[in-house]
PDB file of N, CA, C and O in Angstrom:
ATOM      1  N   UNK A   1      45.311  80.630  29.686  1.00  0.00           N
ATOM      2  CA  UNK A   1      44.353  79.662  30.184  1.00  0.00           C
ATOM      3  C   UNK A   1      45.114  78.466  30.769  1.00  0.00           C
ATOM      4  O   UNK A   1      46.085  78.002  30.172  1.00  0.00           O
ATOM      5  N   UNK A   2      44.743  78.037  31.761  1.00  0.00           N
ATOM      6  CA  UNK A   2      45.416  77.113  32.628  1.00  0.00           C
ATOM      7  C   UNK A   2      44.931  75.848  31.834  1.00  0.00           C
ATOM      8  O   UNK A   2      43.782  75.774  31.396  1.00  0.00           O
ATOM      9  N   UNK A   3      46.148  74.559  31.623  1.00  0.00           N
ATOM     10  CA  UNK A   3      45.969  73.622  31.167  1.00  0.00           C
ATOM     11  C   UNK A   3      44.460  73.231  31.422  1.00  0.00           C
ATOM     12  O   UNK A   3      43.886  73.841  32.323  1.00  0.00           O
ATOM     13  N   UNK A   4      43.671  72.145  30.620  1.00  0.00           N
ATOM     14  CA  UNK A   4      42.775  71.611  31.203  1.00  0.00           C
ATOM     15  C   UNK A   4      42.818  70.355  32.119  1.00  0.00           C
ATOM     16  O   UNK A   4      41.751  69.957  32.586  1.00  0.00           O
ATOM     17  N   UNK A   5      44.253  69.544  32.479  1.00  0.00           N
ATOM     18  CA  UNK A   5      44.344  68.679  33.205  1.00  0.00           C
ATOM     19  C   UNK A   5      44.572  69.288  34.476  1.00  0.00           C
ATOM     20  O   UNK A   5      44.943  68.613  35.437  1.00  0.00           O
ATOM     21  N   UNK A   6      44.373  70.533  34.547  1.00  0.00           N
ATOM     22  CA  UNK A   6      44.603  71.169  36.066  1.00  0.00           C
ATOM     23  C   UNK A   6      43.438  71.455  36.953  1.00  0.00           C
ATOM     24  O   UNK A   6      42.366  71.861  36.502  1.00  0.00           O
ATOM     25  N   UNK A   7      43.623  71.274  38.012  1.00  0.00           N
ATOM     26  CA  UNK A   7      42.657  72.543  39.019  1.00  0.00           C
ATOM     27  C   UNK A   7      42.871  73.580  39.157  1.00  0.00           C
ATOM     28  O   UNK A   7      44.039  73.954  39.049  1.00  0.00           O
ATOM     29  N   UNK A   8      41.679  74.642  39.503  1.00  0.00           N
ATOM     30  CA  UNK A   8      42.170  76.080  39.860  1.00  0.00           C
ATOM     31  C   UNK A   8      42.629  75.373  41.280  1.00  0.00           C
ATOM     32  O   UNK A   8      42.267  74.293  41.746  1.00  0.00           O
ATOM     33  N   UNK A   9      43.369  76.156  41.704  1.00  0.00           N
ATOM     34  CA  UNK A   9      44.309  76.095  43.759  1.00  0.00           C
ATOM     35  C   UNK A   9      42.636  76.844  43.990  1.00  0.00           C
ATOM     36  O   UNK A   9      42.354  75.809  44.592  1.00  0.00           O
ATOM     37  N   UNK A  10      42.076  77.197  44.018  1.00  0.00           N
ATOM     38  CA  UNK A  10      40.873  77.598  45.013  1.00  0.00           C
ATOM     39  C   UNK A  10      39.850  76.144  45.258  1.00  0.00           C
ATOM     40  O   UNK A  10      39.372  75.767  46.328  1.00  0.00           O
ATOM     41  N   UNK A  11      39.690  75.413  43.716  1.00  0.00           N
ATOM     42  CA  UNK A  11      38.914  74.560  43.854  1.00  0.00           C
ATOM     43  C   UNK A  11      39.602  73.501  44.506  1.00  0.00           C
ATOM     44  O   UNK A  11      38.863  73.147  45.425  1.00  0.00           O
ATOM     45  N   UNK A  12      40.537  72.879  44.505  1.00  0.00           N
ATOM     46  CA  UNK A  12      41.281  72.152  44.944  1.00  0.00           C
ATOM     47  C   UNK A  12      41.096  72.429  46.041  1.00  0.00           C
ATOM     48  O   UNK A  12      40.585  71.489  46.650  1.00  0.00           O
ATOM     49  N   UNK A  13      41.287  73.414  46.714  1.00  0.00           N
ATOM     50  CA  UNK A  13      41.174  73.598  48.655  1.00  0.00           C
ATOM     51  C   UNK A  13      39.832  73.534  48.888  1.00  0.00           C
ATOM     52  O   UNK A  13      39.610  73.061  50.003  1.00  0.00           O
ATOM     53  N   UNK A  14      38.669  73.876  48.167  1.00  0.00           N
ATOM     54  CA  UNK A  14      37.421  73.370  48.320  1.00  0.00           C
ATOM     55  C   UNK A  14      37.017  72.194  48.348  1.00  0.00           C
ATOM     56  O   UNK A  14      35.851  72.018  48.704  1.00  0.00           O
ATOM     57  N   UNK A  15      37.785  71.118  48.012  1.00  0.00           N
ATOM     58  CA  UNK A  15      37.339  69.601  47.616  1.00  0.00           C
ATOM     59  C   UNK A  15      38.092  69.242  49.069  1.00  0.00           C
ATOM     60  O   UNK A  15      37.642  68.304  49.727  1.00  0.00           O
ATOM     61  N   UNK A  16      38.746  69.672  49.349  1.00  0.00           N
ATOM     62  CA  UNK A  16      39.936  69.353  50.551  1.00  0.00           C
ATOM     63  C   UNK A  16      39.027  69.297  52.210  1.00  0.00           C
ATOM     64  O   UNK A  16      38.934  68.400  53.048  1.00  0.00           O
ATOM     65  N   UNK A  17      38.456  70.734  52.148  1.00  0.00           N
ATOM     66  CA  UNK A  17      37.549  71.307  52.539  1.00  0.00           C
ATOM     67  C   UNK A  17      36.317  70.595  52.970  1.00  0.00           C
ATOM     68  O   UNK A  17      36.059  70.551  54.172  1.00  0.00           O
ATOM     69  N   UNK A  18      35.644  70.113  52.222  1.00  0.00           N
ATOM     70  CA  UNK A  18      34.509  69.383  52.413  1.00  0.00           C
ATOM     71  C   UNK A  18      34.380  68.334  52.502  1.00  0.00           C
ATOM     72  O   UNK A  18      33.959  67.520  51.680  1.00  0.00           O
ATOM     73  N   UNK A  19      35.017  68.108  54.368  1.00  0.00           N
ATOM     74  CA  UNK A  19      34.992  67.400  54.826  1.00  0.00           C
ATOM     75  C   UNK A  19      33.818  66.927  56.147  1.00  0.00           C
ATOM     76  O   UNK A  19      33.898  67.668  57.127  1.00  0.00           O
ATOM     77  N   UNK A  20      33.004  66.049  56.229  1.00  0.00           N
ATOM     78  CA  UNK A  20      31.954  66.202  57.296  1.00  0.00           C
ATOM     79  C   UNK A  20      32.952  66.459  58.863  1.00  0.00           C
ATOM     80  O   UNK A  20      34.035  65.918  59.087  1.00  0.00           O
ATOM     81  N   UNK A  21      32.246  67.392  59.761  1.00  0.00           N
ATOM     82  CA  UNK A  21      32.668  67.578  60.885  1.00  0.00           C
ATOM     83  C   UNK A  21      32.664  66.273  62.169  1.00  0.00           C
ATOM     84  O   UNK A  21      33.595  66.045  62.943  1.00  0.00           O
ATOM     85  N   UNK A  22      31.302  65.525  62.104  1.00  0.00           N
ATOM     86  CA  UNK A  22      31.121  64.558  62.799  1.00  0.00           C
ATOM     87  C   UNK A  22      30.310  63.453  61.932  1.00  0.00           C
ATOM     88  O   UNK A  22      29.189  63.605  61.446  1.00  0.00           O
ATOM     89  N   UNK A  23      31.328  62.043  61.832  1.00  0.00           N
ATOM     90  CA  UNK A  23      30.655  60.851  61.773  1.00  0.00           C
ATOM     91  C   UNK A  23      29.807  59.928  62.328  1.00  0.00           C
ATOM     92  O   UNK A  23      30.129  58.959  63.015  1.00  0.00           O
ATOM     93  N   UNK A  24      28.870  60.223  62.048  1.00  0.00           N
ATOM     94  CA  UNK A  24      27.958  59.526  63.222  1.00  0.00           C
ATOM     95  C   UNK A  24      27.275  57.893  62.398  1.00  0.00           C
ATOM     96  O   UNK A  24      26.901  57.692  61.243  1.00  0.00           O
ATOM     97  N   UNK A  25      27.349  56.996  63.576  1.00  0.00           N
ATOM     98  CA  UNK A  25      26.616  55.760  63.401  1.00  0.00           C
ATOM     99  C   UNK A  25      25.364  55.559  64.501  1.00  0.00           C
ATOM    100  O   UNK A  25      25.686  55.203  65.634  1.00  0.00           O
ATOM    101  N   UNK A  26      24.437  55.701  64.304  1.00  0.00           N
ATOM    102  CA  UNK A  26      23.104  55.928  65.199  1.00  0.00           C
ATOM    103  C   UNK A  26      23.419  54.507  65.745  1.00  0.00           C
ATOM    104  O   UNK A  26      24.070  54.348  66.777  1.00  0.00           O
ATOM    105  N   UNK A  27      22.854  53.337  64.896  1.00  0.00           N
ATOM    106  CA  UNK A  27      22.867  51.724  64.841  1.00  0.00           C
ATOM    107  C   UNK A  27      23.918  51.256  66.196  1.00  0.00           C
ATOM    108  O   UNK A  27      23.478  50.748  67.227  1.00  0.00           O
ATOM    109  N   UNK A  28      25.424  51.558  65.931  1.00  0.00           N
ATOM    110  CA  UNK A  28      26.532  51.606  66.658  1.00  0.00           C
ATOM    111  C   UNK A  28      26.591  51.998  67.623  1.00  0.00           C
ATOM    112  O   UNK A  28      27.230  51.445  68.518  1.00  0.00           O
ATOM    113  N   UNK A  29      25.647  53.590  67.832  1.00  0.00           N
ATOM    114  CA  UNK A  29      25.798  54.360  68.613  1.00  0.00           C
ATOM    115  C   UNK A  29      27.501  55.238  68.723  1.00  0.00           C
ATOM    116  O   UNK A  29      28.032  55.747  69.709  1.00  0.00           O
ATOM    117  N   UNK A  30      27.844  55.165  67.743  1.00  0.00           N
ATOM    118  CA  UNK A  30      29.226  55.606  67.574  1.00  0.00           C
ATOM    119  C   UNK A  30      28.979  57.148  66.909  1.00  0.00           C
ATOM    120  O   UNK A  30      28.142  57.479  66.069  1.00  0.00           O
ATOM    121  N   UNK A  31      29.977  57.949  67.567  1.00  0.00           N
ATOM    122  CA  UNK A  31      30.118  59.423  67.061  1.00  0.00           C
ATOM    123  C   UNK A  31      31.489  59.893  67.416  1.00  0.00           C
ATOM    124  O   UNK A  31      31.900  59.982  68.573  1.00  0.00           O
ATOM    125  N   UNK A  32      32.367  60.273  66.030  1.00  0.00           N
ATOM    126  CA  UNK A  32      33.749  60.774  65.685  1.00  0.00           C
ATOM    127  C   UNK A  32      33.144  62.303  65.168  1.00  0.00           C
ATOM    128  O   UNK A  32      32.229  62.666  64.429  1.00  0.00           O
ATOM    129  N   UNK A  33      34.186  62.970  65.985  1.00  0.00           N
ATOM    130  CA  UNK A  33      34.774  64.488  65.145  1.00  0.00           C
ATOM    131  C   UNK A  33      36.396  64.130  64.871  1.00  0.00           C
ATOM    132  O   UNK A  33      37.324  63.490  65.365  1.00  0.00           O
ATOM    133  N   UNK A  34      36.025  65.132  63.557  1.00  0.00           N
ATOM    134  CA  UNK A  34      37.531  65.524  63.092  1.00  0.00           C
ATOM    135  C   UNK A  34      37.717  66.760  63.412  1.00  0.00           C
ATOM    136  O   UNK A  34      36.876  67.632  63.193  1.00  0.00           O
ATOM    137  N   UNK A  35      38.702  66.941  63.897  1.00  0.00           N
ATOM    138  CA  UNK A  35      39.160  68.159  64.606  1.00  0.00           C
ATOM    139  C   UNK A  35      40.149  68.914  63.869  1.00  0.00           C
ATOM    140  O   UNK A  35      40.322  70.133  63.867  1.00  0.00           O
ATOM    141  N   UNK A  36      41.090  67.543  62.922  1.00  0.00           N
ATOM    142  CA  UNK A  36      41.837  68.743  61.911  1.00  0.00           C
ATOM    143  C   UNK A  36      42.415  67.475  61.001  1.00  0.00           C
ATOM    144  O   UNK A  36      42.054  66.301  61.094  1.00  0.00           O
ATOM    145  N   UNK A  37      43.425  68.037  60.080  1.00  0.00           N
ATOM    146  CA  UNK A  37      42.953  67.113  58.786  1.00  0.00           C
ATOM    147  C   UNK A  37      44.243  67.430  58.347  1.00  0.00           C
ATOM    148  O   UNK A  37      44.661  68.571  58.543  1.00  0.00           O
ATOM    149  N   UNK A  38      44.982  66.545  57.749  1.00  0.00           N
ATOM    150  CA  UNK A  38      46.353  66.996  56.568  1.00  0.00           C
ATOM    151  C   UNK A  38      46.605  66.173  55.903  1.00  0.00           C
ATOM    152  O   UNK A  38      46.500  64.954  56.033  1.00  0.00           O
ATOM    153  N   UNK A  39      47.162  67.132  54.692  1.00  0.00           N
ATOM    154  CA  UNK A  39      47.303  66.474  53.502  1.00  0.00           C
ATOM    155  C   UNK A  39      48.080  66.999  52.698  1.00  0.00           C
ATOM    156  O   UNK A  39      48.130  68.168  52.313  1.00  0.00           O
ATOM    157  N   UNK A  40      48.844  65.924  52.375  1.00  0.00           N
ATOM    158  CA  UNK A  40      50.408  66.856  52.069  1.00  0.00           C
ATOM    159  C   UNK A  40      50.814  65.794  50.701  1.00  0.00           C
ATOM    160  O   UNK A  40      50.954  64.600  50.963  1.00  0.00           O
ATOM    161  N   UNK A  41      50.967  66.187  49.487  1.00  0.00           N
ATOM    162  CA  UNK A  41      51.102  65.985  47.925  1.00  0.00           C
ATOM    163  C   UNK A  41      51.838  66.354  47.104  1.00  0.00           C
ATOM    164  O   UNK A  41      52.236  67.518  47.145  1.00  0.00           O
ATOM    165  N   UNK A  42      52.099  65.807  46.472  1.00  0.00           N
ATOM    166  CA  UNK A  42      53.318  66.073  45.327  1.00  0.00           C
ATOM    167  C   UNK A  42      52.587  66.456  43.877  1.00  0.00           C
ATOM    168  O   UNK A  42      51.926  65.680  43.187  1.00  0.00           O
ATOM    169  N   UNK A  43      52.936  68.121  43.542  1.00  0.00           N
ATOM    170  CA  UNK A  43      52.010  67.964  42.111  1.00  0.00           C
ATOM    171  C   UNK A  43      52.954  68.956  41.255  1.00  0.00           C
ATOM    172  O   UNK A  43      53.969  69.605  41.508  1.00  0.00           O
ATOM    173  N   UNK A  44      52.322  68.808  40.380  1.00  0.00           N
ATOM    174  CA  UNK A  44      52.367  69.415  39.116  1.00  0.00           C
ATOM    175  C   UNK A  44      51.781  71.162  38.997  1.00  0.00           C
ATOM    176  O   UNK A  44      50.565  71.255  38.825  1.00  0.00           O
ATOM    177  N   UNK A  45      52.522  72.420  39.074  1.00  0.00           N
ATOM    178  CA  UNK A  45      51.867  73.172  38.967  1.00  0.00           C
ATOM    179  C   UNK A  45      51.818  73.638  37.287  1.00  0.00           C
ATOM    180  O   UNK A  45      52.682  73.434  36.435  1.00  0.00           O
ATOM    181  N   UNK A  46      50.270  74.450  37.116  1.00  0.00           N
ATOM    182  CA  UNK A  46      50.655  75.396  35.904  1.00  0.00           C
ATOM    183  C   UNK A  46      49.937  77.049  36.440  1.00  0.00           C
ATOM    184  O   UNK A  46      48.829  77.359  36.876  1.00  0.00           O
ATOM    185  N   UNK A  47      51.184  77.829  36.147  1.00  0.00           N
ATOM    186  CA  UNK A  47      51.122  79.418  36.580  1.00  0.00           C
ATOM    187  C   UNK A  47      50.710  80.002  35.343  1.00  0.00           C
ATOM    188  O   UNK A  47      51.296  79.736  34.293  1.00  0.00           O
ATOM    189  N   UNK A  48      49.483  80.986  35.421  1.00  0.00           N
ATOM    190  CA  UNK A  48      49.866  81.080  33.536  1.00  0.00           C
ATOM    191  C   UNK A  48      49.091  83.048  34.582  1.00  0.00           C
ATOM    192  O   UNK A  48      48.483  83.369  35.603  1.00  0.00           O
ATOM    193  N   UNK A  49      49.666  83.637  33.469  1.00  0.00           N
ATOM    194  CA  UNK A  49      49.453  85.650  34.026  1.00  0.00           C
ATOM    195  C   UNK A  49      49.122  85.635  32.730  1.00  0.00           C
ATOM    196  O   UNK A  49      49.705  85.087  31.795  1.00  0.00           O
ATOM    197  N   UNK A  50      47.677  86.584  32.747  1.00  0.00           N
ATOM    198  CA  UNK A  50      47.014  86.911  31.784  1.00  0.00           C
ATOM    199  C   UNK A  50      47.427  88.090  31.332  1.00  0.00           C
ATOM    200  O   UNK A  50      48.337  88.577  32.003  1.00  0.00           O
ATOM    201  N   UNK A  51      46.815  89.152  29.784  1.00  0.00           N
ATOM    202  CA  UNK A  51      47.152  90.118  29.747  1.00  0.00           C
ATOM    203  C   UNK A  51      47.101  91.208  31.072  1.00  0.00           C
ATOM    204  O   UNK A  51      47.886  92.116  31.347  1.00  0.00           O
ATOM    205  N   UNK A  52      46.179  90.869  31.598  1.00  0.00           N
ATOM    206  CA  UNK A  52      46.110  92.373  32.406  1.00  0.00           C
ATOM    207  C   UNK A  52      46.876  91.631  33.726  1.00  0.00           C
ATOM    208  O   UNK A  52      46.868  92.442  34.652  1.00  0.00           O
ATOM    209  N   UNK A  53      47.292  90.832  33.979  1.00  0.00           N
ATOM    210  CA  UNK A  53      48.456  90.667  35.234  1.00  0.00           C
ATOM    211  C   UNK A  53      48.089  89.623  36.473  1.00  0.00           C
ATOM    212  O   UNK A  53      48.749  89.256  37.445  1.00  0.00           O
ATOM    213  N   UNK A  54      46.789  89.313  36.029  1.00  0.00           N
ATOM    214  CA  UNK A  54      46.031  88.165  36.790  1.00  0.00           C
ATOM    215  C   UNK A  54      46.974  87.121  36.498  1.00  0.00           C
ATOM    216  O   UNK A  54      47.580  86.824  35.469  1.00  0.00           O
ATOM    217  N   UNK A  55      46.945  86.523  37.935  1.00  0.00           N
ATOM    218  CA  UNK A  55      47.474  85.469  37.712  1.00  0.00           C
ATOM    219  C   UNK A  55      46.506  83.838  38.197  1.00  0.00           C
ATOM    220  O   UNK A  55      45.386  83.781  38.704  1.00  0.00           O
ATOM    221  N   UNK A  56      47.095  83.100  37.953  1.00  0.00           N
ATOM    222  CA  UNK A  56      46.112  81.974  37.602  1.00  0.00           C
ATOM    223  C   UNK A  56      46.734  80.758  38.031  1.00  0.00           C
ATOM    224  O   UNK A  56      47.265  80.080  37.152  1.00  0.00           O
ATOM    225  N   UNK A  57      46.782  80.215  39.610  1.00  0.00           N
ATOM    226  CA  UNK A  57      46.997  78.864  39.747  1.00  0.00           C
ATOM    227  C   UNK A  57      46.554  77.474  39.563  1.00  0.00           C
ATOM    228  O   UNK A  57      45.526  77.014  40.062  1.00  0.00           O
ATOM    229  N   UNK A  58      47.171  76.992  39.008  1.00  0.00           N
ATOM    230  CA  UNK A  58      46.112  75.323  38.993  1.00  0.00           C
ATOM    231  C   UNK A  58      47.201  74.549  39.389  1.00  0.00           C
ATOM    232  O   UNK A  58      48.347  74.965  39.221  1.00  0.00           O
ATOM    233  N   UNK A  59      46.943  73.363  39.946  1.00  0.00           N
ATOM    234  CA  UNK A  59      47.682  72.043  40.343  1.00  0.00           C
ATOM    235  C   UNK A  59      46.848  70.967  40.050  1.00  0.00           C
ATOM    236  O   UNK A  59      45.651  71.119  39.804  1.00  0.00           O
ATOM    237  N   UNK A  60      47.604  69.522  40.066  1.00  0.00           N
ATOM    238  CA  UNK A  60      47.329  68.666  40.092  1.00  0.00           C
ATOM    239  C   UNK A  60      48.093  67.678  40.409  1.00  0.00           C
ATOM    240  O   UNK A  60      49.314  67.834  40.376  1.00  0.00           O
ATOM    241  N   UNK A  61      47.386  66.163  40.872  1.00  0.00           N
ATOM    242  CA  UNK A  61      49.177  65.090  40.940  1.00  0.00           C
ATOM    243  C   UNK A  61      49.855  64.762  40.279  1.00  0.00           C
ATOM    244  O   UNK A  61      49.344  64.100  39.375  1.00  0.00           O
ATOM    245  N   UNK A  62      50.923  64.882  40.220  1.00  0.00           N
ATOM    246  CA  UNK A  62      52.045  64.269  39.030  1.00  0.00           C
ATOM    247  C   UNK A  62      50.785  62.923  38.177  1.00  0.00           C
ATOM    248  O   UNK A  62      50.296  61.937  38.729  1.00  0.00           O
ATOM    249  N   UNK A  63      50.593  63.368  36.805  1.00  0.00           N
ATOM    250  CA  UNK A  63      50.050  62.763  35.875  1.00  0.00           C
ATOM    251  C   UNK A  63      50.589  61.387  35.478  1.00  0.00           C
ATOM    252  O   UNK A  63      49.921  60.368  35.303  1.00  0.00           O
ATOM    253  N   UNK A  64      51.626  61.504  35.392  1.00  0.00           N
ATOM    254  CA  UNK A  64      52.725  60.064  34.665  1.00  0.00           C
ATOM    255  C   UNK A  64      54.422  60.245  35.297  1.00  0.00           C
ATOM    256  O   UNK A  64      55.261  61.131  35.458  1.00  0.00           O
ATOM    257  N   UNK A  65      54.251  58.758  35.511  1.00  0.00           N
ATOM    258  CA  UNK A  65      55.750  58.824  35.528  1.00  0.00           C
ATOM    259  C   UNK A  65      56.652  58.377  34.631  1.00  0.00           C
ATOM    260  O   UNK A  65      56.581  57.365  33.934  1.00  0.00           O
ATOM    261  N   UNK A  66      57.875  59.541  34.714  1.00  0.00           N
ATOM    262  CA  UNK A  66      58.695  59.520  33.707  1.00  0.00           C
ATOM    263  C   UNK A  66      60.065  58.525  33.949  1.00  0.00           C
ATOM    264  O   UNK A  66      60.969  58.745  34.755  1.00  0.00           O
ATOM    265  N   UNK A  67      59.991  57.785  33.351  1.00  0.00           N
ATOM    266  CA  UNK A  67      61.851  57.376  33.493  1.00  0.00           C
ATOM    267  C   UNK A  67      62.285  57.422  32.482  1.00  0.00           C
ATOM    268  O   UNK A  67      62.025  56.815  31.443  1.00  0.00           O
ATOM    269  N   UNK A  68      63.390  58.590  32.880  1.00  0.00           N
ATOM    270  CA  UNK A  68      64.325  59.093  32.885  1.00  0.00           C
ATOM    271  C   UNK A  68      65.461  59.091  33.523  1.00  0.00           C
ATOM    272  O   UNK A  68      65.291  59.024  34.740  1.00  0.00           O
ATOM    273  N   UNK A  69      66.883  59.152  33.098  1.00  0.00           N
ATOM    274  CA  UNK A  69      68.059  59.360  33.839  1.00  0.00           C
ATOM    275  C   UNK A  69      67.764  60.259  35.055  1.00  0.00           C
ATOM    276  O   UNK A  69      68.076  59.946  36.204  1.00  0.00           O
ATOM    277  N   UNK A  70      67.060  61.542  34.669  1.00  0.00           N
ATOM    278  CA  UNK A  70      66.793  62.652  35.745  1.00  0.00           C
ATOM    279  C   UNK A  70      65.230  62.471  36.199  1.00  0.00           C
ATOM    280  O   UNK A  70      64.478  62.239  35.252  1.00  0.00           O
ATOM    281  N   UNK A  71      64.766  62.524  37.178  1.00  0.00           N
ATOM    282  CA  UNK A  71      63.365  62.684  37.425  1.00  0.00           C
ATOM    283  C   UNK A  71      63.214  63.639  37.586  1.00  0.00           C
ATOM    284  O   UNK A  71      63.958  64.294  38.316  1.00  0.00           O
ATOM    285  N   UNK A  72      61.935  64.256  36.826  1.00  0.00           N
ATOM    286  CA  UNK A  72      61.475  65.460  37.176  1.00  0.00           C
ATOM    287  C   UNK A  72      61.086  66.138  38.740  1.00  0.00           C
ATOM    288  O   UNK A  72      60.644  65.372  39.596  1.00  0.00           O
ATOM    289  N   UNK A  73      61.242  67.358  39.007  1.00  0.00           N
ATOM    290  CA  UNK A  73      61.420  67.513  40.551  1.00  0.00           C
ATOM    291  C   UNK A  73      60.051  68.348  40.607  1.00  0.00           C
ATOM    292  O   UNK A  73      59.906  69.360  39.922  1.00  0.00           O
ATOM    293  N   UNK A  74      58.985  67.825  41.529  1.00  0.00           N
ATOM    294  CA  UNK A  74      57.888  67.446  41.799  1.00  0.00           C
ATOM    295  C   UNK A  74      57.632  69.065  43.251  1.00  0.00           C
ATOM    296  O   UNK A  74      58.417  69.432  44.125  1.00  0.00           O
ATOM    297  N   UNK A  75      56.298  69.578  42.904  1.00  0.00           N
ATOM    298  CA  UNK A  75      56.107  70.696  43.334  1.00  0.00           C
ATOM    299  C   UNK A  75      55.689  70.278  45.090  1.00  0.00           C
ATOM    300  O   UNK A  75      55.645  69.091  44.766  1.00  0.00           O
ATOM    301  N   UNK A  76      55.492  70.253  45.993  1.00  0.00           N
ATOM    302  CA  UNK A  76      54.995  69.590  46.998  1.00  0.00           C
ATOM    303  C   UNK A  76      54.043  70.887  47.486  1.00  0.00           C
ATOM    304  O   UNK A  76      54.351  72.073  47.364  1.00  0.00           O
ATOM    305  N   UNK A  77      52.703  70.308  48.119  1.00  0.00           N
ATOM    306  CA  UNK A  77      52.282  70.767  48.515  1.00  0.00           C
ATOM    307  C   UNK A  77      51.517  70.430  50.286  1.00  0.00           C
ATOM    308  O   UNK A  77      51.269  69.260  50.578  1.00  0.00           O
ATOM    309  N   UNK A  78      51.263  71.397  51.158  1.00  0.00           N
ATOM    310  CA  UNK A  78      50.582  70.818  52.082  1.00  0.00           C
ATOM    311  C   UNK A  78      49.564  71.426  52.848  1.00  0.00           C
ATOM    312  O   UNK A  78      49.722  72.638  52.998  1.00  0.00           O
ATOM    313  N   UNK A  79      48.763  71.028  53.271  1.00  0.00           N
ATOM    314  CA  UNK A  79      47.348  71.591  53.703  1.00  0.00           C
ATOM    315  C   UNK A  79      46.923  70.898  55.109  1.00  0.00           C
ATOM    316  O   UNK A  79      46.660  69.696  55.131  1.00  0.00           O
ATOM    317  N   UNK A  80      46.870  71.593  56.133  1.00  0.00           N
ATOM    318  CA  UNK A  80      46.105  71.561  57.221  1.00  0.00           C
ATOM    319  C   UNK A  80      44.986  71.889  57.719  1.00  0.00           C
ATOM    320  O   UNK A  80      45.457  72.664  58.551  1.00  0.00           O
ATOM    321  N   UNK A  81      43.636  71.952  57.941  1.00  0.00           N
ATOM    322  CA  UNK A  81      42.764  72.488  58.013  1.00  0.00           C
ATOM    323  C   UNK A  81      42.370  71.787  59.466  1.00  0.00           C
ATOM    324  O   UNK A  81      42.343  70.564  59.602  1.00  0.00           O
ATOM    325  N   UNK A  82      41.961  73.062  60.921  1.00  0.00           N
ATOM    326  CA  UNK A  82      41.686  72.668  62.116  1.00  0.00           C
ATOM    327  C   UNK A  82      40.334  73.200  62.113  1.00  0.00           C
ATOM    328  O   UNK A  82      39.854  74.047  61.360  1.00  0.00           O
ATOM    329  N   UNK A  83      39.580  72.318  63.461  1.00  0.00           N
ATOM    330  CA  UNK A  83      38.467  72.532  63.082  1.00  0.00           C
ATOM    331  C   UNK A  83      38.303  74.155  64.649  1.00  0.00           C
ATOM    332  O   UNK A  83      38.855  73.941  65.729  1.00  0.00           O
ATOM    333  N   UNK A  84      37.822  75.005  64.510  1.00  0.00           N
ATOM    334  CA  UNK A  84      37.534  75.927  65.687  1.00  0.00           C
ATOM    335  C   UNK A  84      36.213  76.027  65.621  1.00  0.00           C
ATOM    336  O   UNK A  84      35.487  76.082  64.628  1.00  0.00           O
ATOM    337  N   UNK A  85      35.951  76.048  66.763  1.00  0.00           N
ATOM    338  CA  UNK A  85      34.293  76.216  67.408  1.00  0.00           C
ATOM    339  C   UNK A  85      34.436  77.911  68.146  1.00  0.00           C
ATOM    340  O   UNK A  85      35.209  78.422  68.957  1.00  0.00           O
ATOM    341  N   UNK A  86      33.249  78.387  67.363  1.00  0.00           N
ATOM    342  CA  UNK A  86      33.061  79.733  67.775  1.00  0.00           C
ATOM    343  C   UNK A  86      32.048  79.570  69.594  1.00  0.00           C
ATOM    344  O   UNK A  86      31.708  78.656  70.346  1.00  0.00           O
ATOM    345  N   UNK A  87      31.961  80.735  69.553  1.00  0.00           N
ATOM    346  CA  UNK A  87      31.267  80.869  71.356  1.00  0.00           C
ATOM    347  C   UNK A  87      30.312  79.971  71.691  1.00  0.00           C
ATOM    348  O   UNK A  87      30.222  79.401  72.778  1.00  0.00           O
ATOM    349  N   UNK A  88      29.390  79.810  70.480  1.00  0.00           N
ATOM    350  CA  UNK A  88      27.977  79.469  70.089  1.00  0.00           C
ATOM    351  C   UNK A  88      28.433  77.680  69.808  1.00  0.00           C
ATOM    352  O   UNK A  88      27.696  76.976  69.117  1.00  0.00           O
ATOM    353  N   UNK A  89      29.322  77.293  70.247  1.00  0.00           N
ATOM    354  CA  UNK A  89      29.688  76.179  69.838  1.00  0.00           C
ATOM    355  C   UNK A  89      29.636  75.482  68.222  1.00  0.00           C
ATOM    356  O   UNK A  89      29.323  74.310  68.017  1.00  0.00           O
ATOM    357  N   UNK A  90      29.917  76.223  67.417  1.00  0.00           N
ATOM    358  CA  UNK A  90      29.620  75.996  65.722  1.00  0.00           C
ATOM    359  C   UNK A  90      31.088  76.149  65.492  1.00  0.00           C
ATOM    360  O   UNK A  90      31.545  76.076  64.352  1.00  0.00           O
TER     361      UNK A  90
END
């Protein structure tokens, strides 16, 4: 079982994910798209393989910092997500 201070890596890219496509201000008359998005982090993984061979990612951000002579060496991660419009313009 994956720590409980972790995310599953699926949910984590879901939160990432749900991002609105267009900001709109009616009032302003102002309207932004995001077209693509990154996000790039330093975390903490825990890998844990169950009996039958599943395996099981979770991450999260480095929790605390340690000082120490050595610092702990920090997992990095990074995520891009572009936006594509199918034929139908969606």
């Amino acid at each position: 079982m994956i720590d409980e201070a972790f995310l599953p890596f699926h949910e984590i890219l879901g939160r990432m994910l749900d991002v609105p496509s267009d900001l709109v201000d009616e009032t302003a008359g102002v309207r932004s798209s995001i077209y693509e998005c990154s996000i790039e982090s330093p975390v903490e993984l825990d890998i844990v393989v169950d009996e039958g061979g599943a395996v099981s990612i979770g991450l999260v951000p480095p929790l605390y910092r340690v000082d120490t002579t050595f610092r702990p060496a920090y997992h990095h991660v990074r995520f891009t997500a572009r936006r594509v419009e199918d034929d139908d313009g969606r």
